[in-house]
ROLUM-930764 format. One record per residue: x, y, z of N, C-alpha, C, O in turn; residue in three letters; residue number from 0. Coordinates in pm, 1 decimal. Atoms other than C-alpha are relative to their C-alpha. Example, Ala and Ser with C-alpha at 12.3 -4.5 7.8 and 13.67 -1.06 7.14 Angstrom:
+----------+----------+----------+----------+----------+----------+----------+----------+----------+----------+----------+----------+------+-----+
|      nxx |      nyy |      nzz |     caxx |     cayy |     cazz |      cxx |      cyy |      czz |      oxx |      oyy |      ozz | type | seq |
+----------+----------+----------+----------+----------+----------+----------+----------+----------+----------+----------+----------+------+-----+
|     89.0 |   -119.0 |      0.0 |   1230.0 |   -450.0 |    780.0 |     90.0 |    120.0 |      0.0 |    193.6 |    118.1 |     66.5 |  ALA |   0 |
|    -82.0 |   -119.0 |     -6.0 |   1367.0 |   -106.0 |    714.0 |    -77.0 |    109.0 |     73.0 |    -26.1 |    219.8 |     89.9 |  SER |   1 |
+----------+----------+----------+----------+----------+----------+----------+----------+----------+----------+----------+----------+------+-----+
END
This chain:
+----------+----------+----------+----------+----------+----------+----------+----------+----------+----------+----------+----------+------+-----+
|      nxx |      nyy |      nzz |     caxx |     cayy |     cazz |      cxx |      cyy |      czz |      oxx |      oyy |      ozz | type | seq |
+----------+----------+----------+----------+----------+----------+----------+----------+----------+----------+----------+----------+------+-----+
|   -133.4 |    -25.0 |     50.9 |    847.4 |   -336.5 |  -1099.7 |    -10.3 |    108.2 |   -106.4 |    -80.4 |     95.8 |   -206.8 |  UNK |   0 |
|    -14.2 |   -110.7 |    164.7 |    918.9 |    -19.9 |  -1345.4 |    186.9 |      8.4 |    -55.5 |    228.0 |     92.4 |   -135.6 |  UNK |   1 |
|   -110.7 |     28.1 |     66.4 |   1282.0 |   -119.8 |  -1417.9 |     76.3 |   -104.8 |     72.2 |    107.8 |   -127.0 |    189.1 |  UNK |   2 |
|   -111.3 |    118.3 |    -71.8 |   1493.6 |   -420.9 |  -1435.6 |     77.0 |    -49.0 |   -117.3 |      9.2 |    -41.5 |   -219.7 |  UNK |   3 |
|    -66.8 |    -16.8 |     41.4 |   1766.5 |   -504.7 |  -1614.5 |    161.1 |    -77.1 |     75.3 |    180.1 |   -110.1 |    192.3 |  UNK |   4 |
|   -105.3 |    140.5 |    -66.6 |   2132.7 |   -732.0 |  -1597.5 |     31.7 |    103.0 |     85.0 |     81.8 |     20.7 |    161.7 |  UNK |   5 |
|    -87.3 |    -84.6 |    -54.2 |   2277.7 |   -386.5 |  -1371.1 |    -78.9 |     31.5 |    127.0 |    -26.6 |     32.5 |    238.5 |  UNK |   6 |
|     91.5 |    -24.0 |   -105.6 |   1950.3 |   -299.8 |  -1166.9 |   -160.2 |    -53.3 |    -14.1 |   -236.0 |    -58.0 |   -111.0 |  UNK |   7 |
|    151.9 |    -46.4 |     29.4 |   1621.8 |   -345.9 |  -1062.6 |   -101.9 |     44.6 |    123.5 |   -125.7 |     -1.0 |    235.3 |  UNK |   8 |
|     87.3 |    -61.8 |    -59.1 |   1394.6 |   -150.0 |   -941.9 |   -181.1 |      4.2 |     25.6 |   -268.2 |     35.3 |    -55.7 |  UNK |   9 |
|    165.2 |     80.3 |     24.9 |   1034.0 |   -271.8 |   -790.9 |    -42.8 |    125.5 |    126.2 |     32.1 |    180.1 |    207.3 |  UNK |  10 |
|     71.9 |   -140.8 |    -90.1 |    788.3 |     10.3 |   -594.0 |   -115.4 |    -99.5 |      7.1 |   -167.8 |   -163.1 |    -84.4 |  UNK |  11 |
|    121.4 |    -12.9 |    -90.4 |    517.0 |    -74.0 |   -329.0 |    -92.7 |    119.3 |    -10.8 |    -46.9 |    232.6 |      4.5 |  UNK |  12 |
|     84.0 |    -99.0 |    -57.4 |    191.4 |    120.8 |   -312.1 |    -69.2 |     -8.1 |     86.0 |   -163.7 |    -86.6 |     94.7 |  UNK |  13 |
|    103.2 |      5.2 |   -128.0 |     55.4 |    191.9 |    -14.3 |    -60.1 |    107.3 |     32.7 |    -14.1 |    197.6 |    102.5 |  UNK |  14 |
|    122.6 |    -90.7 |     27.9 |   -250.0 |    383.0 |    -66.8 |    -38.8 |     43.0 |    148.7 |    -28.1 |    165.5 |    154.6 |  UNK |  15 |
|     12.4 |     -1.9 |   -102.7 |   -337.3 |    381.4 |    292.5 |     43.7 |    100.1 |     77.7 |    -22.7 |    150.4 |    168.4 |  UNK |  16 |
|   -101.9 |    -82.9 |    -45.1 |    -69.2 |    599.7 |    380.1 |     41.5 |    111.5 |    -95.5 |    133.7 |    187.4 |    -65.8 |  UNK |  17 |
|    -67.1 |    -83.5 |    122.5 |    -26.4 |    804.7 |     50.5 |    138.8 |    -35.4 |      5.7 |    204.1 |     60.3 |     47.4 |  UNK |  18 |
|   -133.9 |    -15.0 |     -6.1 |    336.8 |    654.9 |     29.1 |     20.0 |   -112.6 |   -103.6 |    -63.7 |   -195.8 |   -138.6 |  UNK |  19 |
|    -12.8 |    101.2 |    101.5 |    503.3 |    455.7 |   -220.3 |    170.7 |    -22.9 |     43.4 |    253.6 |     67.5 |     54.3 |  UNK |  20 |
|   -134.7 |     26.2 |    -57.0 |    835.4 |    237.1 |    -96.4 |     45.0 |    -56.4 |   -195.7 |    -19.1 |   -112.6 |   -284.5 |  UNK |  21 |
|   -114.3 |     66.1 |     64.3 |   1098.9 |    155.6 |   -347.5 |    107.7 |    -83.7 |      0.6 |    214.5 |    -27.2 |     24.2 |  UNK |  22 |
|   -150.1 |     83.8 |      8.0 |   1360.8 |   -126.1 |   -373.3 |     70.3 |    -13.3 |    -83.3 |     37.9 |    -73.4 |   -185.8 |  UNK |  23 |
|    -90.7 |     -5.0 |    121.0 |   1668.9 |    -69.1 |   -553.9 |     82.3 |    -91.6 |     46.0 |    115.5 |   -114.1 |    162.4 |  UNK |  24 |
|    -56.6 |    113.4 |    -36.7 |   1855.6 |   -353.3 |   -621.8 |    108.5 |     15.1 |    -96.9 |     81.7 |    -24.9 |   -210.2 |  UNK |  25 |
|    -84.0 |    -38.7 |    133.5 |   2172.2 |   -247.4 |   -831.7 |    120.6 |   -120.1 |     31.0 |    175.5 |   -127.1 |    141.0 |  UNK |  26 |
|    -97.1 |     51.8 |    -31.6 |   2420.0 |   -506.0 |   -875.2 |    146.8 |     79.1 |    -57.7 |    173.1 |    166.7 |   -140.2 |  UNK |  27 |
|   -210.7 |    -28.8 |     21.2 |   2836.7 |   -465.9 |   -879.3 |     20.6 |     89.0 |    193.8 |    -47.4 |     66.7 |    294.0 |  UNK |  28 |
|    -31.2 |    -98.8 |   -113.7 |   2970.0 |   -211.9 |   -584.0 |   -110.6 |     73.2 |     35.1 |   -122.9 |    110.8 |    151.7 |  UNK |  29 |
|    159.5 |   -117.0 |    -27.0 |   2634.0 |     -0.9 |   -588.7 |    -56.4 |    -21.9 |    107.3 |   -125.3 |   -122.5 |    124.0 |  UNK |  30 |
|    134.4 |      0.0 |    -72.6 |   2467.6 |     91.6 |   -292.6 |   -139.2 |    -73.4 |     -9.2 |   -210.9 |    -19.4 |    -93.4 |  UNK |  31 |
|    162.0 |      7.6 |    -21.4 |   2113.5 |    -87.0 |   -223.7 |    -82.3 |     54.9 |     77.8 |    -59.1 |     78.2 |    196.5 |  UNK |  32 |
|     54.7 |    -87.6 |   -132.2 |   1845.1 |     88.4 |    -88.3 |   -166.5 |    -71.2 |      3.7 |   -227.4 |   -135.7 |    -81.7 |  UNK |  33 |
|    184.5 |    -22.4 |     -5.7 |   1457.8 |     81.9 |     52.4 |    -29.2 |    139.1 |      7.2 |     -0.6 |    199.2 |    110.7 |  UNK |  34 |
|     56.9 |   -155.7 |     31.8 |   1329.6 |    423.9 |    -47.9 |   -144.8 |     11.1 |      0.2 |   -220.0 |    -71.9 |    -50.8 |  UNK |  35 |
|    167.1 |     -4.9 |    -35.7 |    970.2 |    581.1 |     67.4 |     11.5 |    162.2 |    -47.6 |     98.9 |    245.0 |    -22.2 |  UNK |  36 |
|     47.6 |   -126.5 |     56.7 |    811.3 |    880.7 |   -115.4 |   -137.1 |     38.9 |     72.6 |   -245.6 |     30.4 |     15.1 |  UNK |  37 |
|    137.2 |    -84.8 |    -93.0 |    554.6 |   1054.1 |    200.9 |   -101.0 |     82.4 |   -117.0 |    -95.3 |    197.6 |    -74.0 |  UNK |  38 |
|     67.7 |    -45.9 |     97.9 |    322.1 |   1185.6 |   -102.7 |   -136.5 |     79.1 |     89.8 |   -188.6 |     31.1 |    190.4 |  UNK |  39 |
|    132.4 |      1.5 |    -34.4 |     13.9 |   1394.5 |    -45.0 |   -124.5 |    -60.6 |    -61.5 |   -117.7 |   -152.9 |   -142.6 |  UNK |  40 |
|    128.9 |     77.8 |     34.1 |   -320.6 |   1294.6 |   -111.9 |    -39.1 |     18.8 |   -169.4 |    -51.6 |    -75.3 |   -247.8 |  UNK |  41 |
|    -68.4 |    -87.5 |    138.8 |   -303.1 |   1511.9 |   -445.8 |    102.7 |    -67.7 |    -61.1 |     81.9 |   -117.0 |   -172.0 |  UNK |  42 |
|   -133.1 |     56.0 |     93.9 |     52.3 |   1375.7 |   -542.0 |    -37.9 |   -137.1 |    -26.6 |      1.0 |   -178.2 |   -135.9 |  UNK |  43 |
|     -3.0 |    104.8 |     -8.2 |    -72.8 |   1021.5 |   -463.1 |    -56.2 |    -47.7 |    -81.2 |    -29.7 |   -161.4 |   -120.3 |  UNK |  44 |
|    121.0 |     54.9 |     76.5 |   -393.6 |   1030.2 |   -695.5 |     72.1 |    -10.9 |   -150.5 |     63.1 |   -101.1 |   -233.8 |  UNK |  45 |
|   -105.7 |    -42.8 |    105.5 |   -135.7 |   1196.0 |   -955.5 |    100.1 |    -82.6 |    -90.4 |    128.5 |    -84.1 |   -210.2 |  UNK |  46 |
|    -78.2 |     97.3 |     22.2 |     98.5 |    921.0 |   -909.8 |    -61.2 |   -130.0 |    -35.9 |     -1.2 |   -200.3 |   -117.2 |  UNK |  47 |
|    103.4 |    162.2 |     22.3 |   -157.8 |    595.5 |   -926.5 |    -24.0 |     73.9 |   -159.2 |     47.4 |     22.1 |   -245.1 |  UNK |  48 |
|     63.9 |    -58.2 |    134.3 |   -307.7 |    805.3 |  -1254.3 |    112.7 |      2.7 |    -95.0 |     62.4 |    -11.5 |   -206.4 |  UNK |  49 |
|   -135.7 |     30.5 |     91.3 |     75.8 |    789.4 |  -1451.4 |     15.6 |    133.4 |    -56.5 |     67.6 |    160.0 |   -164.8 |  UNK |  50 |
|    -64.9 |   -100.5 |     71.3 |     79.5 |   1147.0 |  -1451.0 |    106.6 |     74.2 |    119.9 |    136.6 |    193.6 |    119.6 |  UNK |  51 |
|    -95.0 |    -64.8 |    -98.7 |    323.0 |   1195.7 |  -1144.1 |    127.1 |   -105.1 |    -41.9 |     77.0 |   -217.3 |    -49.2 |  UNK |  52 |
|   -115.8 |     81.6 |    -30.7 |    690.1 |   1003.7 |  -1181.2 |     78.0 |     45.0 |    141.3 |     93.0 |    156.4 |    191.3 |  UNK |  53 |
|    -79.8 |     10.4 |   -138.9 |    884.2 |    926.6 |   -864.4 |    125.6 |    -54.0 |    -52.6 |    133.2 |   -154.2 |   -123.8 |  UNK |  54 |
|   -128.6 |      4.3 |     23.6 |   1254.7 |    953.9 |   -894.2 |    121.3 |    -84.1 |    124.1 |    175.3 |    -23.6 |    216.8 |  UNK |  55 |
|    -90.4 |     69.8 |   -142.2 |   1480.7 |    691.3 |   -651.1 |    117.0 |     93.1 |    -31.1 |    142.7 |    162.8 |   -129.3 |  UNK |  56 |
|   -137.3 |     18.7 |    -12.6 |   1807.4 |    740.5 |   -535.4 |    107.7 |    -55.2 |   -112.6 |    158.4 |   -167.4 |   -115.2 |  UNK |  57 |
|   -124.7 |    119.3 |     97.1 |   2058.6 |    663.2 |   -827.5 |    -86.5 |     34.1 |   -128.2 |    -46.1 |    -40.0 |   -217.8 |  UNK |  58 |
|    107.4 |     -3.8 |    112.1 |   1791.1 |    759.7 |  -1101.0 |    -10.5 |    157.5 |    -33.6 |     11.4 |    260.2 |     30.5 |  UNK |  59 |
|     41.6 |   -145.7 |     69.7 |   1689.3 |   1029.5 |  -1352.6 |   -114.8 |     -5.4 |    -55.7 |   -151.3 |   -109.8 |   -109.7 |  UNK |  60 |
|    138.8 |    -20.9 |    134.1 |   1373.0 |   1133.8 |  -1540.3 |     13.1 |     46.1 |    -99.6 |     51.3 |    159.0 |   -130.5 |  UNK |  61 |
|    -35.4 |    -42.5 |    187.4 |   1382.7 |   1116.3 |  -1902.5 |   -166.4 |     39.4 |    -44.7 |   -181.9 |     77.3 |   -160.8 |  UNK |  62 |
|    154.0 |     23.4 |     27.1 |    980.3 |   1126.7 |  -1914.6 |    -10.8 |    181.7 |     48.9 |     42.3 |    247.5 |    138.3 |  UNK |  63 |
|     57.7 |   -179.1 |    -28.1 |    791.5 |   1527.2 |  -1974.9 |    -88.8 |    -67.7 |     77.8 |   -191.6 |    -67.1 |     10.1 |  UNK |  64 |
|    103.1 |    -16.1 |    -97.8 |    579.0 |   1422.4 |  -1706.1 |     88.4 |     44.5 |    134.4 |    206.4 |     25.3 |    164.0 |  UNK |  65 |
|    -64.7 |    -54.0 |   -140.6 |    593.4 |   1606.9 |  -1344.9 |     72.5 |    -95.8 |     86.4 |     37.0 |   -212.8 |     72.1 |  UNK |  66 |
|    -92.4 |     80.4 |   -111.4 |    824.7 |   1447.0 |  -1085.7 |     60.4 |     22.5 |    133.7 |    102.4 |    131.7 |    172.0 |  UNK |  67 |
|    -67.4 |    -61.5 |   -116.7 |    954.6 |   1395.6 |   -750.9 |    156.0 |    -94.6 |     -7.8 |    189.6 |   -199.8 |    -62.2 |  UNK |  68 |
|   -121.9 |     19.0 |    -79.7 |   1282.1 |   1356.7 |   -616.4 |     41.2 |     -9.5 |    137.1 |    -32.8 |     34.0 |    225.4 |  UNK |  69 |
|    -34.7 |     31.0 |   -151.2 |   1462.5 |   1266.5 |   -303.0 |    -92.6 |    -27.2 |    114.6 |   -143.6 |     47.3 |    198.3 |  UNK |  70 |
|     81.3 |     70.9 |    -54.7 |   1281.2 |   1020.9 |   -158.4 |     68.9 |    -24.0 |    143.1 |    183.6 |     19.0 |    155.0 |  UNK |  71 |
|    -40.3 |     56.5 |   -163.1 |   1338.8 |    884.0 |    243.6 |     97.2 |   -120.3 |    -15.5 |     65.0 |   -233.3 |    -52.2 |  UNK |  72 |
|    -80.9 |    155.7 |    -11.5 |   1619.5 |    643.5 |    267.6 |    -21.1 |    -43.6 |    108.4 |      1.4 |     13.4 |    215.2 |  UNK |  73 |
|      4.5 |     48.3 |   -130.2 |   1520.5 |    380.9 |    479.4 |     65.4 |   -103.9 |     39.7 |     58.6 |   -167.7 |    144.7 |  UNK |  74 |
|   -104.0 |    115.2 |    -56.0 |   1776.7 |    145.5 |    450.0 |     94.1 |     28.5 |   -148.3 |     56.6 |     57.6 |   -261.9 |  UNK |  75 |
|   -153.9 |    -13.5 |    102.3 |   2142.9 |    168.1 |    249.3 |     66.6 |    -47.9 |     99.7 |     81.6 |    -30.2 |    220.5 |  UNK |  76 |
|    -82.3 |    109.4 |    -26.9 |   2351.4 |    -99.4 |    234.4 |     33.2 |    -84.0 |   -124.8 |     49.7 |    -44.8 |   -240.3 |  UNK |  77 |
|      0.7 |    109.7 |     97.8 |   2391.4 |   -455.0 |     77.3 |    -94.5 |   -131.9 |     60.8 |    -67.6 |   -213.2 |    149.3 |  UNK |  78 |
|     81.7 |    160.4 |    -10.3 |   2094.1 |   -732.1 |     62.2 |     93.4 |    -91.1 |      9.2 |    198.2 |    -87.7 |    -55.3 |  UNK |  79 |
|   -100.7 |    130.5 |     -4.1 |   2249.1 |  -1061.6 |    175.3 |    -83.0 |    -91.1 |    -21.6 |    -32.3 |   -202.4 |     -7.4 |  UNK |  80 |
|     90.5 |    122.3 |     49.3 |   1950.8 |  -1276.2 |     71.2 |   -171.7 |    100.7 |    -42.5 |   -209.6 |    214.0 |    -12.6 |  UNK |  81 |
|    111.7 |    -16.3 |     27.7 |   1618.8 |  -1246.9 |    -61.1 |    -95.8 |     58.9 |    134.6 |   -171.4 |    154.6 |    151.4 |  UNK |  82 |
|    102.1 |    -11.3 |   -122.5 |   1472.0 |  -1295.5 |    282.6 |     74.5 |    141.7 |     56.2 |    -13.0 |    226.9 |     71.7 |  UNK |  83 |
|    -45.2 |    -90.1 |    -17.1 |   1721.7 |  -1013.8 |    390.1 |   -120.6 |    106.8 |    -50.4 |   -203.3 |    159.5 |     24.1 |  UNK |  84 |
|     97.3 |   -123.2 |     80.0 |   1512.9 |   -769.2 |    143.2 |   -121.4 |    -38.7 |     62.9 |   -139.8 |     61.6 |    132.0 |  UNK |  85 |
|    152.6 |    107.8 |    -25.2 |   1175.7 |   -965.5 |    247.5 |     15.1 |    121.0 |    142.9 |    -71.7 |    206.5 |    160.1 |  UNK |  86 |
|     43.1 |    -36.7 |   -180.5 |   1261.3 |   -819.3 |    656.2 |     19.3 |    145.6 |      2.6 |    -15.0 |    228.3 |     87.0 |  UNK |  87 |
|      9.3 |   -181.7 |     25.0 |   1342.3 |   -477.6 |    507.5 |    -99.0 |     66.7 |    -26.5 |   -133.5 |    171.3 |     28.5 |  UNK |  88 |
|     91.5 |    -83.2 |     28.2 |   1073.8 |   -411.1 |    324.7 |   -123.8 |     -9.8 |    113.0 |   -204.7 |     80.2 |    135.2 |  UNK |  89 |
|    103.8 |     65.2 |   -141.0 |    849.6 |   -582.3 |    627.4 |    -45.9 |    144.5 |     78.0 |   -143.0 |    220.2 |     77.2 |  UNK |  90 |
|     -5.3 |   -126.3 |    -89.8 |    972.1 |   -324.2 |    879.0 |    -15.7 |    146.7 |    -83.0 |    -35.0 |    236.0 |     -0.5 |  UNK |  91 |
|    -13.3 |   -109.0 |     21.0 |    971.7 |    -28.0 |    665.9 |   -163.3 |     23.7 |    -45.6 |   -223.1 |    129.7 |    -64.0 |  UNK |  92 |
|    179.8 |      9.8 |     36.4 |    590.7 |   -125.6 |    575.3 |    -68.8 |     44.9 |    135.2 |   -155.9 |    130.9 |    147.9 |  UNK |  93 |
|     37.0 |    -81.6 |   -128.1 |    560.3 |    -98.6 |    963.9 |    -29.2 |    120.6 |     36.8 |   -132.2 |    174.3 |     77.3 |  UNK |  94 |
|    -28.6 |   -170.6 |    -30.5 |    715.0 |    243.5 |   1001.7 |   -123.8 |     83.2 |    -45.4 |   -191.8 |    170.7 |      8.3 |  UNK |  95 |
|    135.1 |    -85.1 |    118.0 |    454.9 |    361.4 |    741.5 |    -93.8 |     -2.2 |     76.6 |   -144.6 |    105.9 |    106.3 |  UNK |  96 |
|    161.9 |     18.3 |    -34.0 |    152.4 |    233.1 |    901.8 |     23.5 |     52.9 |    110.4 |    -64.3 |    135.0 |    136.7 |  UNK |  97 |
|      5.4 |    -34.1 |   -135.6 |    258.9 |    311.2 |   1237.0 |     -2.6 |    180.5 |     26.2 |    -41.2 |    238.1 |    128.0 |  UNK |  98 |
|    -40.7 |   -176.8 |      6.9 |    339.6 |    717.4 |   1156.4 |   -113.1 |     55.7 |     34.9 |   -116.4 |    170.3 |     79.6 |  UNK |  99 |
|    173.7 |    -94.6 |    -19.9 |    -35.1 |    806.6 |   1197.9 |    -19.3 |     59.2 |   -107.9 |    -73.7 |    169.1 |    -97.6 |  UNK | 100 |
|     54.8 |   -107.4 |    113.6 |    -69.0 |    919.0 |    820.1 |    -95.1 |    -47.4 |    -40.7 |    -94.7 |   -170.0 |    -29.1 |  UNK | 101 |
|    146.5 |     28.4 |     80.1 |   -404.4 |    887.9 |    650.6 |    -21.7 |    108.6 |   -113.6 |    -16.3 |    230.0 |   -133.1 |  UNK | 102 |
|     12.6 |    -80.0 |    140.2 |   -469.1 |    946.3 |    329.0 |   -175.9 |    -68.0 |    -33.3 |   -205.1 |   -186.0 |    -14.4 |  UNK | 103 |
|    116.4 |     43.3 |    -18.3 |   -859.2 |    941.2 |    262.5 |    -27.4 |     54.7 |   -144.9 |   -139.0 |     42.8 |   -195.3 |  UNK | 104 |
+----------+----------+----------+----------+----------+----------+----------+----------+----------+----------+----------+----------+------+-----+
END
């Protein structure tokens, strides 16, 4: 998790495997929810594990002088209807990843 809060929160997967890092934004009121994936290279990825890369979701800004990305893959926008809901999102979108043929070595 790198933010949470009574309005949102926001928890990131790493999956080293793949150089990719998924995001779940969970904003309550009317707000969009999303699963967001940042395809990173091997370079951006080491960058990002090391806390000198920030990754920017959907709905978010960088207040931090460190380098950053933006506009990540939406892989799902909508509204969670349960826990397990989010649980079968992030499942399949863990799939997609592994299945793409990326390797990060």
């Amino acid at each position: 998790m790198f933010d949470d809060s009574k309005c949102a929160s926001h928890y990131y997967k790493k999956m080293p495997q793949v150089c990719a890092v998924m995001i779940v934004s969970n904003h309550v009121g009317d707000v969009v929810q999303y699963v967001q994936v940042f395809r990173l290279t091997q370079k951006q990825y080491i960058s990002f594990a090391r806390g000198k890369l920030s990754l920017v979701p959907t709905g978010c800004c960088c207040e931090t002088g460190r380098q950053y990305i933006e506009g990540p893959d939406i892989m799902f926008r909508g509204r969670f209807k349960n826990k397990k809901h989010i649980q079968a999102m992030v499942t399949a979108v863990e799939n997609i990843l592994l299945n793409e043929g990326r390797e990060c070595k």
